[in-house]
C-alpha positions as CSV (number, residue, x, y, z in Angstrom):
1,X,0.0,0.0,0.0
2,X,1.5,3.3,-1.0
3,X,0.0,6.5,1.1
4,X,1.8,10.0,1.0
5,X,1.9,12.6,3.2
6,X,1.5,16.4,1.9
7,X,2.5,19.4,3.5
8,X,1.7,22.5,2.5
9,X,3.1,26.2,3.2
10,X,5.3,26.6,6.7
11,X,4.6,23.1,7.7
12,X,8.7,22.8,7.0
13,X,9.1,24.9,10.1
14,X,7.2,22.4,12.3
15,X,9.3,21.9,15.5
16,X,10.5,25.6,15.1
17,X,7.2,27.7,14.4
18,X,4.4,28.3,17.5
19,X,5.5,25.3,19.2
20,X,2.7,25.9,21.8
21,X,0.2,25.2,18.9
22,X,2.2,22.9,16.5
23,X,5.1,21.2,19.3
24,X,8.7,20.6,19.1
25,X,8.9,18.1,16.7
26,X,10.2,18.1,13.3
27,X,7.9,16.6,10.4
28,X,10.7,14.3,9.5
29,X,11.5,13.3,13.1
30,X,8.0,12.5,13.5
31,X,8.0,10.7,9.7
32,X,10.3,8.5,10.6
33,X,7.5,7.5,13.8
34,X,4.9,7.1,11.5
35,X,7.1,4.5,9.4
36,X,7.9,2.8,12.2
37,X,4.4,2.1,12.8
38,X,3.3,1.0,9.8
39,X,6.1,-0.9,8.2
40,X,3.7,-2.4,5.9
41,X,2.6,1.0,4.4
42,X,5.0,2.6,1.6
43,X,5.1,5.9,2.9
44,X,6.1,9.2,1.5
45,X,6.7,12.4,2.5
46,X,6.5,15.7,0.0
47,X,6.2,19.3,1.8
48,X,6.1,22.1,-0.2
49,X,5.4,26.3,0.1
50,X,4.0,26.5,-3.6
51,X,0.5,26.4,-4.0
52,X,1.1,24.6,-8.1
53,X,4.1,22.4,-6.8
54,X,1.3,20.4,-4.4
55,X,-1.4,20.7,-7.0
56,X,1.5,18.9,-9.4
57,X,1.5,16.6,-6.5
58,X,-1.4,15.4,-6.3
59,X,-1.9,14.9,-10.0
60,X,1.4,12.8,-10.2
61,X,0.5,10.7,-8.0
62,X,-3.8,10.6,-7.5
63,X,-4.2,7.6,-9.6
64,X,-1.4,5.3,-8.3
65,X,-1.2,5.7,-4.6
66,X,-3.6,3.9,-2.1
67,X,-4.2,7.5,-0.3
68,X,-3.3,11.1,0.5
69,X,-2.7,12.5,3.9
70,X,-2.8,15.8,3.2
71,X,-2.4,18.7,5.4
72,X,-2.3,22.5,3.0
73,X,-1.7,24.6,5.3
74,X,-3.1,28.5,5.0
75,X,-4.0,27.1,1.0
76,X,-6.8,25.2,3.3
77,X,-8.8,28.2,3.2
78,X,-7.8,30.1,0.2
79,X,-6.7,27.4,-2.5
80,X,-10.2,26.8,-4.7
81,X,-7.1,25.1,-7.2
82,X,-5.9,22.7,-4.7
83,X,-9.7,21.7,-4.4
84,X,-10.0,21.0,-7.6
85,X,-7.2,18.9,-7.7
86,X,-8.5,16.5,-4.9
87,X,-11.9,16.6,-6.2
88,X,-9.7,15.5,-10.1
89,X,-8.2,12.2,-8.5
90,X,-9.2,9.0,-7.9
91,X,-7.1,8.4,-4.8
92,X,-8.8,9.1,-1.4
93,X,-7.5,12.1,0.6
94,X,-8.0,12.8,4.4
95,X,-7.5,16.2,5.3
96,X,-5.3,16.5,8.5
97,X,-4.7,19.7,10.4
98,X,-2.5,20.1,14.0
99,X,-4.4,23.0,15.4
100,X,-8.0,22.6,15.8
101,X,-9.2,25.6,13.6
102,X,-12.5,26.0,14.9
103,X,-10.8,27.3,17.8
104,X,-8.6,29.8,15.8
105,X,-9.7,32.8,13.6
106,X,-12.9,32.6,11.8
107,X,-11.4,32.7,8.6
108,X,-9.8,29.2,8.9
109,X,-13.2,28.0,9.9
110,X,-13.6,27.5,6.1
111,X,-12.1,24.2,3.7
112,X,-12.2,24.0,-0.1
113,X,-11.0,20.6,0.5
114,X,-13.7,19.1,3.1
115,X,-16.2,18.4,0.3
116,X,-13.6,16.6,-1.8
117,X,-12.1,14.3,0.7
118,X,-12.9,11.1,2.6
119,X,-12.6,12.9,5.8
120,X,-10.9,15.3,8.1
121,X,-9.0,15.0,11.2
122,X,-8.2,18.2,13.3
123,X,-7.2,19.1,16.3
124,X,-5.1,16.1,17.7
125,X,-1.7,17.4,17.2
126,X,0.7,15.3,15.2
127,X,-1.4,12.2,15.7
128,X,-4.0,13.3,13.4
129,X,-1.1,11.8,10.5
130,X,-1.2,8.2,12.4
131,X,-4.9,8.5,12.3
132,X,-5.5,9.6,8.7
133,X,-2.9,7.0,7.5
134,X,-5.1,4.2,10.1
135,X,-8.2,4.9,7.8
136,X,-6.6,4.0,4.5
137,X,-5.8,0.0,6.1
């Protein structure tokens, strides 16, 4: 089974940036966790700041992987594009997020990627990841 794990914009500064909301963990630290766990899952990892390098993403790789764990960041709320490309592919995507937005600002409150996806999974830290990748087996 082949599931990857996309990052989107400042999610390569996990460990460093609000680490009262986000921890002290690195992404890779806690990557190499997450394949520990589930040896029998292929897992990737591909993090990028660029709204059109994740949307190449997903189209590279939406009809060959056995899911998505994908966490966009800020484009969340903003990217009507990145929507699009979930709603184009034929492999399932859970929508992860750290922080649990509905206790943020209001304008987070809103996904253009909820109505695509198989589901979403907010507000349990890091171990929203494990629990994404946990629905695909």
């Amino acid at each position: 089974m082949k599931v990857i794990v996309i990052n989107g914009p400042n999610l390569n500064l996990q460990g460093i940036r609000e680490p009262e909301i986000y921890g002290n963990l690195t992404f890779e630290e806690y990557l190499k966790s997450l394949q520990n766990m589930f040896p029998q899952v292929e897992l990737s990892y591909f993090q990028s700041n660029i709204e059109g390098e994740i949307i190449d993403k997903l189209h590279s790789i939406g009809f060959d992987f056995q899911g998505v764990v994908l966490n966009a960041g800020a484009y969340t709320h903003t990217s009507i594009a990145i929507g699009d490309a979930v709603a184009a592919i034929k492999t399932p995507v859970v929508e992860v997020h750290i922080s649990n937005l509905a206790k943020r600002e209001d304008f987070r409150w809103n996904s253009f990627i909820t109505a695509h996806a198989k589901g979403q999974i907010i507000g349990f830290g890091l171990k929203g990841y494990q629990l994404a990748i946990q629905s695909f087996l």
